[in-house]
C-alpha positions as CSV (number, residue, x, y, z in Angstrom):
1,X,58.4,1.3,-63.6
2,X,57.2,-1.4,-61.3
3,X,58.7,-4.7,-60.5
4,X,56.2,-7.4,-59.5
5,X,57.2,-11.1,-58.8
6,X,55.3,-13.9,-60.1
7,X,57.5,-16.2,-57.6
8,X,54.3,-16.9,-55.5
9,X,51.6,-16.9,-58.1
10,X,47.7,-18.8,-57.5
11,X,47.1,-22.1,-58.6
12,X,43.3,-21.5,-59.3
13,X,43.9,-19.3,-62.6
14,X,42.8,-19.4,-66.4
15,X,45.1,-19.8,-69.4
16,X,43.8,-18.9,-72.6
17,X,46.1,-18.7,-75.7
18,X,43.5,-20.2,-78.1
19,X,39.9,-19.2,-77.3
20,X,38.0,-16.3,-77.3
21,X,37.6,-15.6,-73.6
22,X,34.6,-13.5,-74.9
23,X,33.1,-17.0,-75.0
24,X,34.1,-17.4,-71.6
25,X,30.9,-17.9,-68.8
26,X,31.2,-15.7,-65.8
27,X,29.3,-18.1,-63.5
28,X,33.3,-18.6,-62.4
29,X,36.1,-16.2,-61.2
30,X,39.5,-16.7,-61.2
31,X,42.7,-15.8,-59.2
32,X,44.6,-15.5,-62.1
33,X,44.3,-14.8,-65.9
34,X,47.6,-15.6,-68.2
35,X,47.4,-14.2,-72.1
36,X,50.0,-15.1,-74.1
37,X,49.9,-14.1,-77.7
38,X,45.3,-13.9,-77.6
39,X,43.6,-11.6,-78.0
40,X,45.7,-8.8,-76.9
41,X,49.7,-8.8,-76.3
42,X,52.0,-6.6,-75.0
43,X,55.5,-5.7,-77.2
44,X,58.5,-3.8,-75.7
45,X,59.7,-1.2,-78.6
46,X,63.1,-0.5,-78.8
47,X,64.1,-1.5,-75.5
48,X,62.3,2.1,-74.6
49,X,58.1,2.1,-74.4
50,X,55.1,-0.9,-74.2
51,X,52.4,-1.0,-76.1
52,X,49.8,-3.0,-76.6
53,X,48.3,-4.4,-79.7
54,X,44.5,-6.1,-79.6
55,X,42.7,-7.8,-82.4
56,X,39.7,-6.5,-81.1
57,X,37.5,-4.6,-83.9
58,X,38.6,-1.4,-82.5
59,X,39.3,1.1,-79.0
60,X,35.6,0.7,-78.0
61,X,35.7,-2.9,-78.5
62,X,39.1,-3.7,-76.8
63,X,37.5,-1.8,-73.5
64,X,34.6,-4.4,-73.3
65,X,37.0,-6.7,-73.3
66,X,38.7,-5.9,-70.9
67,X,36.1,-5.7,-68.5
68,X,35.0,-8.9,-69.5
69,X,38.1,-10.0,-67.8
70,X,37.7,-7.7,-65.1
71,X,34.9,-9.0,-64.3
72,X,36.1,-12.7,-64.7
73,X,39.3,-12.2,-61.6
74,X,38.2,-12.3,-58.1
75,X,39.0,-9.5,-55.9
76,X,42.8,-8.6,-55.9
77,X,43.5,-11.4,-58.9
78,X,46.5,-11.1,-61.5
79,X,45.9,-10.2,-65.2
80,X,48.7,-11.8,-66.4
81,X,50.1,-10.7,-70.3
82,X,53.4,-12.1,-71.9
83,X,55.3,-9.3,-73.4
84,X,56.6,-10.1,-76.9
85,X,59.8,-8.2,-79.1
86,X,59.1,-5.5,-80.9
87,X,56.9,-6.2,-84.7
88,X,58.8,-5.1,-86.9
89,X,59.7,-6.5,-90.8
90,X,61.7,-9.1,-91.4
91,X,62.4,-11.8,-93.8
92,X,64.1,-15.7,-93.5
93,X,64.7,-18.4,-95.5
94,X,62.5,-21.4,-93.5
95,X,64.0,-24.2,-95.9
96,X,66.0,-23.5,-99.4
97,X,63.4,-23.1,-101.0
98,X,60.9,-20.8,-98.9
99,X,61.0,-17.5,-97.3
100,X,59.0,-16.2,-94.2
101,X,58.3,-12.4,-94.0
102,X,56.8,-10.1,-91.8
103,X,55.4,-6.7,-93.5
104,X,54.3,-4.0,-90.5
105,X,52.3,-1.0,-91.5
106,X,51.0,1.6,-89.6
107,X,47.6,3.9,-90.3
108,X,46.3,5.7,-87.3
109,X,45.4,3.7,-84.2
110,X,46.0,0.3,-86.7
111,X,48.9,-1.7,-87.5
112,X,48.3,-4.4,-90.1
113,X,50.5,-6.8,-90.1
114,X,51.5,-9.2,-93.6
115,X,52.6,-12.7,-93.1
116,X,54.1,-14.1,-96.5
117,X,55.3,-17.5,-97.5
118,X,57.4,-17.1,-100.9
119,X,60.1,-19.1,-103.3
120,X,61.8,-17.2,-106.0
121,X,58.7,-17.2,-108.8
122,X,55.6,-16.5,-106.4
123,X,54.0,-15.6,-103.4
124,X,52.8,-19.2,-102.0
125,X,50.4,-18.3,-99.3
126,X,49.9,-14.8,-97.6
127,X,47.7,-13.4,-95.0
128,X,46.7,-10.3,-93.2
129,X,45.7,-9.4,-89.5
130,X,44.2,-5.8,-88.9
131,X,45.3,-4.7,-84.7
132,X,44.2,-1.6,-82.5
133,X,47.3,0.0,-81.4
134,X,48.1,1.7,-77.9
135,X,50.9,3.2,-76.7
136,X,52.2,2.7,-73.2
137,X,50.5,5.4,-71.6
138,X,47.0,4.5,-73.8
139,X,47.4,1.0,-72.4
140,X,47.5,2.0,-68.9
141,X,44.9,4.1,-69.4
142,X,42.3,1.4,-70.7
143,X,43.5,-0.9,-68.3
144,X,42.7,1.5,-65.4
145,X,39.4,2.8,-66.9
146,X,37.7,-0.7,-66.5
147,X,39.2,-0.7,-62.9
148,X,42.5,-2.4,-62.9
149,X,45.6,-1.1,-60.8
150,X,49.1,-1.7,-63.2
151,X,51.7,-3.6,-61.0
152,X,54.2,-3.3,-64.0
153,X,56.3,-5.7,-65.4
154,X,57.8,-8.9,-63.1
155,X,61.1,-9.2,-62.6
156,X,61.7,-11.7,-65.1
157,X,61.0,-8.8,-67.7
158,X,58.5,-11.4,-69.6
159,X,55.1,-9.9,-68.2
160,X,53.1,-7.5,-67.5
161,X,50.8,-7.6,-64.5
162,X,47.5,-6.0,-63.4
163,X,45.6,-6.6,-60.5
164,X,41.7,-6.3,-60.0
């Protein structure tokens, strides 16, 4: 694995946690583009392998994508993703009355993931999000067939880094 530092990282970049970058107009490039927790995040599972989960309709999909922001980085920029802990279940109590869970299921190259809000007598709110898997060597892979060169993950542990 690759250690890059982000010590010396471009001022010009784009940051976009909220919006749909397919949105985004290319009339502009950028140095650098940061993702943390959009449209497509990186987890590290049990301390061992990455992969990379995208809420992109499926593998076909998740490719235009990424060459949308290909195509947004000058030459040599940073793609820039936060890695995350693993998804996994879990439950906690978020006040006395309420619980939090997390329900992870796996078909094929999907992981749907359950959140739930709950007291004793009912479920209070609940909703689903349907992502694309990819394991380590599948991410690389799509990353590289759109043209970007892996760097690996900085030194800080918390990113991943690909250069145009």
């Amino acid at each position: 694995m690759t250690f890059f530092s982000l010590a010396n990282i471009t001022k010009r970049f784009i940051y976009f946690p909220e919006i749909s970058i397919r949105d985004y107009p290319e009339n502009e490039s950028f140095q650098s583009i940061i993702s943390s927790g959009g449209t497509i995040c990186i987890s590290h599972q049990d301390h061992q392998q990455y992969r990379l989960y995208s809420y992109c309709d499926d593998k076909l999909d998740h490719l235009s994508l990424l060459r949308k922001l290909y195509n947004l980085l000058e030459d040599d920029g940073l793609l820039i993703i936060s890695i995350q802990g693993e998804h996994k279940n879990y439950s906690a109590a978020i006040s006395e009355d309420i619980t939090y869970s997390q329900e992870i299921n796996y078909s094929g190259d999907y992981m749907t993931k359950w959140y739930t809000f709950s007291n004793e007598e009912e479920i209070l709110a609940r909703q689903s999000v349907k992502l694309v898997v990819f394991d380590e060597i599948e991410m690389i892979n799509s990353f590289t067939e759109v043209g970007f060169k892996s760097l690996g993950v900085d030194t800080s542990n918390r990113f991943y880094v690909f250069q145009r």
